[in-house]
GUKEKE-60691 format. One record per residue (C-alpha): residue number from 0; residue in three letters; x, y, z. Coordinates in steps of 0.001 Angstrom, whole numbers. Layout:
BEGIN
nr  rest  px  py  pz
NUM  ALA  X  Y  Z;
...
This chain:
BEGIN
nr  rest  px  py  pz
0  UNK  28687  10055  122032;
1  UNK  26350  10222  125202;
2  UNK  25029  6588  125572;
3  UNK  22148  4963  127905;
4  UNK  23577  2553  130430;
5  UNK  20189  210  130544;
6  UNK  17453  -44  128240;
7  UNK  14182  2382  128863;
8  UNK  11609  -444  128123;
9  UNK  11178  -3796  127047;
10  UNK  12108  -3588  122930;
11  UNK  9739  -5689  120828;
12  UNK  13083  -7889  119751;
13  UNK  13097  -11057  117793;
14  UNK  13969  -13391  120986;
15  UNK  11010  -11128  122963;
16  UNK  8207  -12108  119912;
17  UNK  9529  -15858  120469;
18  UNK  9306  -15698  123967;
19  UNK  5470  -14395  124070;
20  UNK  4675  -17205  121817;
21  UNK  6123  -19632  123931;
22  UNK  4571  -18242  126896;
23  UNK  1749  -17848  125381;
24  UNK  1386  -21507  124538;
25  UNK  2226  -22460  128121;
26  UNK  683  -19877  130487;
27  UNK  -3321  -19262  130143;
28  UNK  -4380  -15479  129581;
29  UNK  -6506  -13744  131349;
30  UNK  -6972  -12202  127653;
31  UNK  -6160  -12875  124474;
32  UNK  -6950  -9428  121936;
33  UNK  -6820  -10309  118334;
34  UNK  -5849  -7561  115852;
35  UNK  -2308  -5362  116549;
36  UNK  -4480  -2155  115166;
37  UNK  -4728  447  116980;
38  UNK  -7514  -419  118930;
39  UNK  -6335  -3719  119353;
40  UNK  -3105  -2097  120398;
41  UNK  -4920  80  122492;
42  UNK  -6999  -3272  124346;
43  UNK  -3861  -4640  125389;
44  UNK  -2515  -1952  127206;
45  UNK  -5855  -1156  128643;
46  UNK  -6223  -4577  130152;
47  UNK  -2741  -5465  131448;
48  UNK  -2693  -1917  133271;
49  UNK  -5813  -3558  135116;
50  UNK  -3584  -6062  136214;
51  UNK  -4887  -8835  133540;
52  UNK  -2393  -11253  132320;
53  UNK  -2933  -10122  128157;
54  UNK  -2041  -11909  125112;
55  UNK  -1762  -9833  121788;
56  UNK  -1549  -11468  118649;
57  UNK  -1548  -9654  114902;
58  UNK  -1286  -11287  111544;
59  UNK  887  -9212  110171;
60  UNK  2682  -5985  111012;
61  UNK  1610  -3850  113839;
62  UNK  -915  -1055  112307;
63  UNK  -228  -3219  108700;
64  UNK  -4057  -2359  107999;
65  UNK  -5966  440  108381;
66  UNK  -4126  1896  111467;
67  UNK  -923  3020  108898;
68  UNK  -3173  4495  106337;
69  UNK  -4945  6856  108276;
70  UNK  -4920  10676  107635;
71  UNK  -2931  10782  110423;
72  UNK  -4815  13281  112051;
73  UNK  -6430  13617  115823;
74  UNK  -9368  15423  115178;
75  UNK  -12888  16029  116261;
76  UNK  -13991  15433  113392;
77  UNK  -16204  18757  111490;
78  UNK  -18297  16397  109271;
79  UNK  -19939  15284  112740;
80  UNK  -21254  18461  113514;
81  UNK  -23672  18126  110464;
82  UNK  -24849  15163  111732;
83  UNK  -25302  17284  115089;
84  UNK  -23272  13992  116954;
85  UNK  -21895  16746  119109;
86  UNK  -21334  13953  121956;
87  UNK  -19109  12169  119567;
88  UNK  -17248  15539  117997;
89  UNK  -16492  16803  122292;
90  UNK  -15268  12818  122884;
91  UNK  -12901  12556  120198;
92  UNK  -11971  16321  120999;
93  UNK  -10830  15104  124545;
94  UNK  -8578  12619  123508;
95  UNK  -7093  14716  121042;
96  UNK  -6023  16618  124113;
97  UNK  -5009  13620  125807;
98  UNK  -2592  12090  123125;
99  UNK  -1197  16066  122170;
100  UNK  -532  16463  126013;
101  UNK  -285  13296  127930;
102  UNK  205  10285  126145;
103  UNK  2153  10663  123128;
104  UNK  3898  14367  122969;
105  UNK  6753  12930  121537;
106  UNK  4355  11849  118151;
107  UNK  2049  14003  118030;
108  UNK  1515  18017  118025;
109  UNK  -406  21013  116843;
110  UNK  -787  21805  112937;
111  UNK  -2869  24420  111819;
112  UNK  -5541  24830  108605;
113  UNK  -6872  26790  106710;
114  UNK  -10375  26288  105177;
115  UNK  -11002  28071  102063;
116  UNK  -13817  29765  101445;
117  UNK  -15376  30368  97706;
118  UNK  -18575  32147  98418;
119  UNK  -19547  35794  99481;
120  UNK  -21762  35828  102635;
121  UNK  -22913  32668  102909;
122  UNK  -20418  30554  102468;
123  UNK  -18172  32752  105581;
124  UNK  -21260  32610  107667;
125  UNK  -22213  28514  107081;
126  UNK  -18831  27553  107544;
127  UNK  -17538  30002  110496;
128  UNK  -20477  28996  112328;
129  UNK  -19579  25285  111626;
130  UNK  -15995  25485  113045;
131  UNK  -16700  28068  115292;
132  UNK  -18529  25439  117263;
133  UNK  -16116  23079  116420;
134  UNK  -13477  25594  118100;
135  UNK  -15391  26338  121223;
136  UNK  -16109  23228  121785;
137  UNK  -12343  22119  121361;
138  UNK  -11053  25537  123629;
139  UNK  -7695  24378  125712;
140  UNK  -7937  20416  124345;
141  UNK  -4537  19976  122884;
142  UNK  -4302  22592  120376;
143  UNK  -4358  26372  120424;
144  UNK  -7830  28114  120542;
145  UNK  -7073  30198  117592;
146  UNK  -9664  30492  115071;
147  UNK  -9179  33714  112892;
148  UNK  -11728  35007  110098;
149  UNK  -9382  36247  106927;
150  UNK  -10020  38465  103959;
151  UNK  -9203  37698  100842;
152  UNK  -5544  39453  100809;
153  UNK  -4645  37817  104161;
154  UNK  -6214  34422  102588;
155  UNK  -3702  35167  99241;
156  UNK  -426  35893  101572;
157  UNK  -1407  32363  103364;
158  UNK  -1702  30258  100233;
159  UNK  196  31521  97499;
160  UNK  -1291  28766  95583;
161  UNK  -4704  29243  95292;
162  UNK  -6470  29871  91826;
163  UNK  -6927  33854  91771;
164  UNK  -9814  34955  92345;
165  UNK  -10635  31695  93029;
166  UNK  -11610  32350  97266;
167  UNK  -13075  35228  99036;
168  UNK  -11587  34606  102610;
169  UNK  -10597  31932  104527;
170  UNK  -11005  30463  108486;
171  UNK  -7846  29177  110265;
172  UNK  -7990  26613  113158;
173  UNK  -5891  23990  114645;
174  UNK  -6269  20171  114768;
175  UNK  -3676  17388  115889;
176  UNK  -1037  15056  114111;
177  UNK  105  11531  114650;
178  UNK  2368  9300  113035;
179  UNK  -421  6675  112935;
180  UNK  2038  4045  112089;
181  UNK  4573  4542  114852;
182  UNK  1755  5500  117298;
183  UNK  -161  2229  116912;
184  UNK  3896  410  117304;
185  UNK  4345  2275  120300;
186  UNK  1132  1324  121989;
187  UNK  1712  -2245  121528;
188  UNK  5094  -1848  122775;
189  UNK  3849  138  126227;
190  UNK  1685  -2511  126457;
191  UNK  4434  -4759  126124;
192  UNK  6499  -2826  129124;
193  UNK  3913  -3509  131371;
194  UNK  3677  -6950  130693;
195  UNK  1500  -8217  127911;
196  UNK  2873  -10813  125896;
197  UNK  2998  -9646  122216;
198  UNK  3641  -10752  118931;
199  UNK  3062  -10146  115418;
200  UNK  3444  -12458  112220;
201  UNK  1191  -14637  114535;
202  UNK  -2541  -15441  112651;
203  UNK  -5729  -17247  114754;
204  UNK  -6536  -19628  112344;
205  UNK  -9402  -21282  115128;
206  UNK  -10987  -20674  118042;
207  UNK  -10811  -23675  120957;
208  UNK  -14793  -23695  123044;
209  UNK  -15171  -25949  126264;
210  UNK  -18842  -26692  126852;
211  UNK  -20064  -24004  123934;
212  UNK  -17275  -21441  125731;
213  UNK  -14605  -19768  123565;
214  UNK  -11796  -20721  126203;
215  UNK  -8582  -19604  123412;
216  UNK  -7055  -20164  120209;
217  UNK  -5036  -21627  117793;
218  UNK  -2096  -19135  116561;
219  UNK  -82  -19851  113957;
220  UNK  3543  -18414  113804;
221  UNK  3980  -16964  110292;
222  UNK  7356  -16976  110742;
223  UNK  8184  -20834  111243;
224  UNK  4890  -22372  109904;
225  UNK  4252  -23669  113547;
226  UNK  903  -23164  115457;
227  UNK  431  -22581  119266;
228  UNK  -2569  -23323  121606;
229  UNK  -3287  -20550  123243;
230  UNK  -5429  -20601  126466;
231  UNK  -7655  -17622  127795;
232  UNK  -10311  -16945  129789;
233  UNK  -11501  -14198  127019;
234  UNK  -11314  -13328  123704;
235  UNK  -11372  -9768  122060;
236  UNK  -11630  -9611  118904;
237  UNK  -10592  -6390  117917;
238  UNK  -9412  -6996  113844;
239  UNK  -11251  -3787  112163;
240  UNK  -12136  -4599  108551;
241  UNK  -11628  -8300  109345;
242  UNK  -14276  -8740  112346;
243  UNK  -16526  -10227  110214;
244  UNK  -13982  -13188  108996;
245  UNK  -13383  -13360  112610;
246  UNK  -16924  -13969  113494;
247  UNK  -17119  -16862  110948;
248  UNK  -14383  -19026  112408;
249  UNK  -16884  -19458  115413;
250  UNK  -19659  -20712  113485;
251  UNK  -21772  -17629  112255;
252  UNK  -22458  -13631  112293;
253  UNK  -21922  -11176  115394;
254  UNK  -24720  -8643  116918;
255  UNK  -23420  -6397  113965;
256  UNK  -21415  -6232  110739;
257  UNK  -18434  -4283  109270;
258  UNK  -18706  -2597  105679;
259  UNK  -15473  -1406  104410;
260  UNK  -14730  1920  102892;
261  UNK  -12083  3067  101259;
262  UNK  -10109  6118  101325;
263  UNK  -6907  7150  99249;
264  UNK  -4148  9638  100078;
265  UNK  -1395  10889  97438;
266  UNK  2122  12313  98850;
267  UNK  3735  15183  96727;
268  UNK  6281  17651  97679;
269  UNK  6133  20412  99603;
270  UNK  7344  22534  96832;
271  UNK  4734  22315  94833;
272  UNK  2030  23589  96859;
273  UNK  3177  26868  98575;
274  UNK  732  27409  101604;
275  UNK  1654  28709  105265;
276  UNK  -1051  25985  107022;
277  UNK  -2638  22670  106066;
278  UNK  -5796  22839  104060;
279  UNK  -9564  21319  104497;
280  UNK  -12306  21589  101832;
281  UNK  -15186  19989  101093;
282  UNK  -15887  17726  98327;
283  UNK  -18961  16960  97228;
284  UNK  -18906  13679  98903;
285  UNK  -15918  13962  101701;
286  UNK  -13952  16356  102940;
287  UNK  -10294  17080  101249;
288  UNK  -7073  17415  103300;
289  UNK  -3910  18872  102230;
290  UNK  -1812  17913  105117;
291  UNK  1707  19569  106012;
292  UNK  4042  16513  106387;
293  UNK  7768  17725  106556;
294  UNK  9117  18222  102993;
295  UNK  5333  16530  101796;
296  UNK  1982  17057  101476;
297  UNK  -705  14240  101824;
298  UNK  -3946  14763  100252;
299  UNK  -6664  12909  100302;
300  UNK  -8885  11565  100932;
301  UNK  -11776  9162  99076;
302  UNK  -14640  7538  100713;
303  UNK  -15911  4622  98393;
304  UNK  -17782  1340  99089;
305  UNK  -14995  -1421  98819;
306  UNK  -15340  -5827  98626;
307  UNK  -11960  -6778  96901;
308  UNK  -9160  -8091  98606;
309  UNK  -8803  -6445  102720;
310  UNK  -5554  -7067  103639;
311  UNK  -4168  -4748  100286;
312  UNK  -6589  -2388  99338;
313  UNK  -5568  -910  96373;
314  UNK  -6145  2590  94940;
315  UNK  -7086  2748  91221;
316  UNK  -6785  5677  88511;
317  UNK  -9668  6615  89329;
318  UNK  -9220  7650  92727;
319  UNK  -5793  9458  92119;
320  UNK  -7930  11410  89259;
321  UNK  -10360  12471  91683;
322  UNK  -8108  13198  94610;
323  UNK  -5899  15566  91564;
324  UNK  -9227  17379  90651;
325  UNK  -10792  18659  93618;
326  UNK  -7272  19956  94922;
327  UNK  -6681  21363  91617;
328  UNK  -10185  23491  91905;
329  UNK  -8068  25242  94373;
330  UNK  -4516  25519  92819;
331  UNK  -3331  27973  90338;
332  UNK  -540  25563  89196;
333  UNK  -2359  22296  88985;
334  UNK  -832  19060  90376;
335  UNK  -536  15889  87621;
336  UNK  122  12148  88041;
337  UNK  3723  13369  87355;
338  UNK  3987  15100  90418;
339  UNK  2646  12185  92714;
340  UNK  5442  10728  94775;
341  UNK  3184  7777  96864;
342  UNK  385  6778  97337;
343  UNK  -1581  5090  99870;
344  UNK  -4629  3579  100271;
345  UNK  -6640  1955  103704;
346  UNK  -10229  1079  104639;
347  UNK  -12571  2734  106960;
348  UNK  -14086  -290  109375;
349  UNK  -17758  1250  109175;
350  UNK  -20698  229  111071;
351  UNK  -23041  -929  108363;
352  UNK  -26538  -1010  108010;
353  UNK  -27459  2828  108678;
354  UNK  -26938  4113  104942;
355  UNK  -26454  2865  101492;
356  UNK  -23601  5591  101328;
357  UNK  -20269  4605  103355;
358  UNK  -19678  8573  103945;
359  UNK  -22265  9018  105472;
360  UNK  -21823  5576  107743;
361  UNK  -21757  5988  111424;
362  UNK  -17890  6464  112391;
363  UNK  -19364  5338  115997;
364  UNK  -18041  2237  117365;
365  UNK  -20001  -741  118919;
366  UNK  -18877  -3615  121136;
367  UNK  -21010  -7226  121638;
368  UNK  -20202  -10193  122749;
369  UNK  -21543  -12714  119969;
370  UNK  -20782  -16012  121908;
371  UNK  -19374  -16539  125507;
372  UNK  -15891  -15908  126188;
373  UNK  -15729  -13980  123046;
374  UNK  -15889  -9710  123005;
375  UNK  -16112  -7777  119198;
376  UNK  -15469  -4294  118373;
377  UNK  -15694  -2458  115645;
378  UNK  -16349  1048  113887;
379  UNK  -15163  4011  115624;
380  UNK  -12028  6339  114335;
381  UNK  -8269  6444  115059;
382  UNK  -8615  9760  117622;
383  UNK  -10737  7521  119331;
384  UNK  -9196  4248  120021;
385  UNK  -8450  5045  123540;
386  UNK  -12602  4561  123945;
387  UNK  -13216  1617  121725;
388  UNK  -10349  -872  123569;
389  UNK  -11531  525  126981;
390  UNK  -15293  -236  126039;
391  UNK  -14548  -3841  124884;
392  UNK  -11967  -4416  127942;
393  UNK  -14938  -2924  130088;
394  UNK  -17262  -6011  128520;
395  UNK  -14490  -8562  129072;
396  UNK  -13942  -8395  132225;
397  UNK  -17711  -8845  133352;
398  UNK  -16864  -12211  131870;
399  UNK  -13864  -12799  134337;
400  UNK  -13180  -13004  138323;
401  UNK  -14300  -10086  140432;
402  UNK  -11936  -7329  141244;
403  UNK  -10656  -5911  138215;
404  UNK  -10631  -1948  138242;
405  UNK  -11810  248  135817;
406  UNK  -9439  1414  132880;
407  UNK  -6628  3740  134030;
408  UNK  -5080  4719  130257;
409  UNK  -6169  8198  130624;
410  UNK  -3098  8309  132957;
411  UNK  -548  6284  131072;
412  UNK  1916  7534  128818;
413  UNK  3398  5647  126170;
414  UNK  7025  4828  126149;
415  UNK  9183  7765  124837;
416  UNK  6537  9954  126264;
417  UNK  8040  10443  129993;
418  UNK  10975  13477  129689;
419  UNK  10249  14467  126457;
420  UNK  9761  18083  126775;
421  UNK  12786  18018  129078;
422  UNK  14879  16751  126493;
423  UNK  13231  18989  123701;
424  UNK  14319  21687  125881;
425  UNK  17524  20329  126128;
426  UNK  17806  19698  122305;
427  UNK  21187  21622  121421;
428  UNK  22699  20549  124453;
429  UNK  22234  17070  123207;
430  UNK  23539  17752  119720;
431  UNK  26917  18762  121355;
432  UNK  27381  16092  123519;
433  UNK  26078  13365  120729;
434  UNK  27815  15092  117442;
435  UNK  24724  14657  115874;
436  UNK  23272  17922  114176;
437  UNK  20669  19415  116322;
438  UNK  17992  18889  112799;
439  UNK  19008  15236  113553;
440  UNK  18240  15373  117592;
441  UNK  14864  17318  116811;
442  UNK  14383  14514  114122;
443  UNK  14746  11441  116523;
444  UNK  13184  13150  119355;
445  UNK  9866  13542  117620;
446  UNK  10208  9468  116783;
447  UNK  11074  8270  119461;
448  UNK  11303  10519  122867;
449  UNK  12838  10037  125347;
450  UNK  13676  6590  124310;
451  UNK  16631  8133  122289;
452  UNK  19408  7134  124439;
453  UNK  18756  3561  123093;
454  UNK  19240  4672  119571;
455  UNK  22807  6532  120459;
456  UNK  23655  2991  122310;
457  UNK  23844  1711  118625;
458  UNK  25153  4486  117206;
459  UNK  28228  4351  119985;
460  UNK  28764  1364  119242;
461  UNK  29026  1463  115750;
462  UNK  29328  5108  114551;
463  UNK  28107  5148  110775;
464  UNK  25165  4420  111929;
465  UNK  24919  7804  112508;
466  UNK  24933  8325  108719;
467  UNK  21792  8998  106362;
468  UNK  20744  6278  104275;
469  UNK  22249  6261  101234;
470  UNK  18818  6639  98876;
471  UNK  16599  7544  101459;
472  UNK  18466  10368  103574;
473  UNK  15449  11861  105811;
474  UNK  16956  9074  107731;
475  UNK  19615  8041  109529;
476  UNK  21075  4154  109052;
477  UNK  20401  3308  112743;
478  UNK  16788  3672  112567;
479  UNK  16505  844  110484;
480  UNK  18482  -1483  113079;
481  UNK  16405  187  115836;
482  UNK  13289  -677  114108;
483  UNK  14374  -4355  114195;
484  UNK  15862  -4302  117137;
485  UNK  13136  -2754  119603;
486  UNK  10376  -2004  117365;
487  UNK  9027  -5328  116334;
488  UNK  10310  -4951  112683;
489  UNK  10495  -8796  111042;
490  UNK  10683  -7443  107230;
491  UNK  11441  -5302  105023;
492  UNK  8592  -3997  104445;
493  UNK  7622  -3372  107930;
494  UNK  10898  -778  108211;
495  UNK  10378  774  104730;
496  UNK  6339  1324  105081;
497  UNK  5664  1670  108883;
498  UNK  8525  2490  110834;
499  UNK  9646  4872  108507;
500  UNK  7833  6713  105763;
501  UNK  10330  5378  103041;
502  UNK  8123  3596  100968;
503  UNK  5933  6854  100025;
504  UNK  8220  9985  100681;
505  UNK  10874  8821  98107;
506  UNK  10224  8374  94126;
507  UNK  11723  5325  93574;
508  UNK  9120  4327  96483;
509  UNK  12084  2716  98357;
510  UNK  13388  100  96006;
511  UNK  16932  1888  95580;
512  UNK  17152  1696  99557;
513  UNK  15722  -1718  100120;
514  UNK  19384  -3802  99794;
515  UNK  21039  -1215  102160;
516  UNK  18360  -1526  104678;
517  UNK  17897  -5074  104361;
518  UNK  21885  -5324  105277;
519  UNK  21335  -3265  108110;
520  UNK  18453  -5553  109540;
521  UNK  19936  -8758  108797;
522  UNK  22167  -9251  111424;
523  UNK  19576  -8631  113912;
524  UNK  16913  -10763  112369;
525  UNK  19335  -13077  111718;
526  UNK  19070  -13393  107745;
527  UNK  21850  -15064  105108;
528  UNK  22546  -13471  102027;
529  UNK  19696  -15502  100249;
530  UNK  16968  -13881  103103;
531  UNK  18668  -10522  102119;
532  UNK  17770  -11153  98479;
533  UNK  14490  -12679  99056;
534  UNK  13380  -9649  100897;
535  UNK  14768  -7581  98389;
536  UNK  12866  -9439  96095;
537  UNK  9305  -9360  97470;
538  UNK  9287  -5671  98480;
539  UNK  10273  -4656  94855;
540  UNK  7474  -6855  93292;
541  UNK  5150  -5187  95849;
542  UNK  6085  -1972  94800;
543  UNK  5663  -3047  91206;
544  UNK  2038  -4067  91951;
545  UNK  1170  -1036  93705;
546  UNK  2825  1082  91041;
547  UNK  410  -1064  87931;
548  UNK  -3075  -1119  90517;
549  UNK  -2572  2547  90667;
550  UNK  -2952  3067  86508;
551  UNK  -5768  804  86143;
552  UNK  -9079  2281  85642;
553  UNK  -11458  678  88636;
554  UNK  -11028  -1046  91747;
555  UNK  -11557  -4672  90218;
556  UNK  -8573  -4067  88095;
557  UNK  -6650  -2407  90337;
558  UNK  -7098  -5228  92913;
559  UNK  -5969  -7671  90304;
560  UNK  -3025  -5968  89744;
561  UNK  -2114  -5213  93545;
562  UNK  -2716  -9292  94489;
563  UNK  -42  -10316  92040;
564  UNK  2439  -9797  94535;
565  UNK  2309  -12370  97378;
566  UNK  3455  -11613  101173;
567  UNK  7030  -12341  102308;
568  UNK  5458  -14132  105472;
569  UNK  5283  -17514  105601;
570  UNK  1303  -19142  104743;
571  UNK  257  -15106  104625;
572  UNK  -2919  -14204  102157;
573  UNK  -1855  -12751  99579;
């Protein structure tokens, strides 16, 4: 088995969360960013690669909200073009290109749609114009400049599925795909390799001021129930959905507000959809994916005002009926509740203010500074987190001694990213030399890059880790140790829901896997047998709740039934 002599980059280990903290508590920031989203992610690498001294602090998981729930998708964004925000459609087109290309190859790549069309004449002409613009103005960013016009027949041969006689044609184009989960881990943990002291399971529960200055905070460790000062010479607060709770703790309202929306996604398998590309409709109040995910298909998604409970938003009967119609107006074999394996719901941080409908809510992001020493931001979309954290690091460091240089993460790759398409290259080469089968080298590759040689480290030195999971086998057993290892992984949930895809690609939704993987972890995180069943415990209630929310009839009942089960992390909401 080859192996890797030193590590590639600093893991986000147990004794490396502990040590932030402590340092942290001892050593004053140059920043502190609030919120381990993606954009919060995305703030802390930004600053540290000016050569700040960054803090990064997140309640929960890394990407626990919105940032894992995503429709994983970099993408200009076609709805914009109605709303003729061509600047915002090329910017979010440019960093597609960026993360396909430069910063994340390793997670992300090409996928190609296919968007129906049900109308003679109009209908070709209306959309091809739409996404012909969309195409030209997306030519050689990421993706291949392919848009093709098809006939019914051709349409037919693509997507078996379709209702006869149901479209006229079709349009094909290409957009981009992330693991939105994994991505958002990964920035946090680049950030981490250059520096940044990091930690999640850590909560502000108060801001400190010095002569009407926000000059830190207080952080408390979920983990242990103990609290840390934390001193800093700025504040972002970068916490999505929760900007506005943020806001309160220093005495009143920002320069704007945040109105959630949310939007559900259903996993089935691939089986039971036979297509050759992705799919993207409209609705008559969104726009409907049907998104190729190995042996799945998410689709989705929903776009509805939601108040109830932030940190689990839950999806009601309601919203799995709709979602089931409008892709069944396509289908000749109609999907039922039956053949839903997960589903997954998340909320849309939206600007609010501009409309009494959320879809039609600016997706633009704004940044203010509501009290000195303090930076918000908020709105925006995932392909475009690379803006938002450079933005609010851009109004932070007006606040903070002269010198620092403008925002160089146009030019940094994320960890894993460096050698990839060497090593992609090299793919069967590696499968002899590891044993592993080269599905399984292709598999980890596109995980984790060219930070693979740390995952056959464990595997040499204990070899059935090399095995699949037992009731979960798109995965091998040492990913779960990896994930709690180097990837910041303190639960079971964080392994089954975010650093893998467990929790919504099997049936059982995880629960027959949970005691194996929990084993696996607890060495590593250093759990007895009674931590082992405790964790066991709370991720099978959770599942429980999700599985009740989802056949209740609205969102107030559905959020009843989701808050039932509490979070495994010490003095955690709910």
């Amino acid at each position: 088995m080859a192996s890797a002599s030193t590590s590639l980059s600093t893991p986000l280990s147990p004794a490396a969360r502990a040590d932030a903290l402590r340092r942290m508590g001892t050593e004053e920031l140059d920043v502190l960013v609030v919120g381990g989203g993606v954009v919060g992610a995305g703030a802390a690498l930004d600053a540290v690669t000016r050569g700040l001294k960054v803090g990064l602090v997140e309640a929960r998981d890394w990407a626990a909200g919105t940032s894992s729930r995503s429709s994983k998708l970099f993408h200009g964004g076609l709805r914009y073009l109605e709303q003729l925000n061509f600047a915002l459609v090329f910017e979010a087109l440019k960093e597609r290109k960026l993360a396909l290309e430069t910063l994340c190859p390793h997670l992300a790549h090409p996928v190609e749609f296919l968007y129906p069309l049900q109308k003679t004449g109009i209908d070709r002409a209306y959309a091809g114009l739409g996404i012909g613009v969309y195409d030209v103005m997306g030519a050689g960013r990421g993706v291949p400049s392919h848009l093709r016009h098809h006939g019914r027949r051709k349409t037919y041969e693509d997507f078996p599925s379709a209702k006869p006689g149901a479209l006229t044609g079709s349009i094909t184009f290409y957009e981009g795909q992330v693991d939105d989960a994994r991505h958002t881990m990964m920035i946090a943990r680049t950030a981490a390799h250059f520096g940044a002291l990091v930690a999640s399971s850590a909560r502000v529960s108060g801001f400190t001021r010095t002569a009407g200055r926000i000059t830190g905070a207080t952080v408390t460790d979920l983990e242990t129930g103990g609290a840390v000062e934390v001193r800093a010479k700025h504040v972002i607060n970068a916490t999505g959905v929760w900007v506005d709770e943020i806001q309160e703790m220093i005495g009143g309202r920002g320069q704007f507000r945040v109105r959630a929306s949310k939007g559900i996604h259903l996993v089935v398998p691939r089986e039971r959809i036979s297509s050759r590309t992705g799919i993207i409709t409209r609705t008559e109040k969104s726009l409907l994916f049907v998104i190729p995910w190995g042996n799945f298909w998410f689709i989705g998604t929903t776009d509805t005002d939601w108040a109830l409970d932030l940190a689990h938003p839950a999806a009601s009967a309601a919203d799995i009926d709709y979602v089931l119609e409008h892709v069944n107006a396509l289908l000749l074999d109609p999907l039922t509740r039956d053949d839903v394996i997960g589903v997954y719901a998340g909320l849309r941080p939206l600007l609010a203010g501009e409309d009494e409908s959320t879809s039609k809510l600016s997706r633009e992001h704004a940044v203010s500074s509501p009290a000195p020493g303090l930076t918000a931001v908020a709105g925006g979309k995932y392909t475009t987190y690379r803006i938002m954290a450079m933005d609010a690091v851009d109004a932070a460091v007006k606040d903070l001694d002269a010198g620092t240089g403008p925002s160089i993460t146009e030019d940094v790759p994320l960890v894993g990213a460096d050698g990839y398409h060497a090593l992609w290259n090299s793919r069967r080469l590696l499968a002899e030399r590891t044993g592993l089968e080269q599905s399984w080298v292709e598999h980890l590759l596109n995980r984790y890059g060219s930070l693979l040689p740390e995952l056959l480290d464990l595997v040499e030195a204990d070899p059935t880790l090399a095995e699949p999971l037992a009731d979960a086998r798109e995965y091998l057993r040492v990913e779960a140790v990896y994930a709690a290892s180097h990837e910041g992984a303190l639960h079971l949930d964080d392994v089954l829901a975010r650093r893998t895809r467990v929790s919504i690609e099997t049936w059982d939704r995880g629960t027959k896997v949970a005691e194996e993987v929990a084993r696996l972890v607890a060495p590593v995180l250093g759990w007895d047998d009674a931590d082992v069943a405790r964790e066991v415990e709370h991720y099978v209630a959770r599942v429980a709740a999700e599985r009740e929310s989802q056949t209740q009839p609205d969102d107030l009942t559905a959020d009843a039934a989701r808050v039932g089960a509490p979070d495994v992390r010490v003095g955690a909401p709910s």
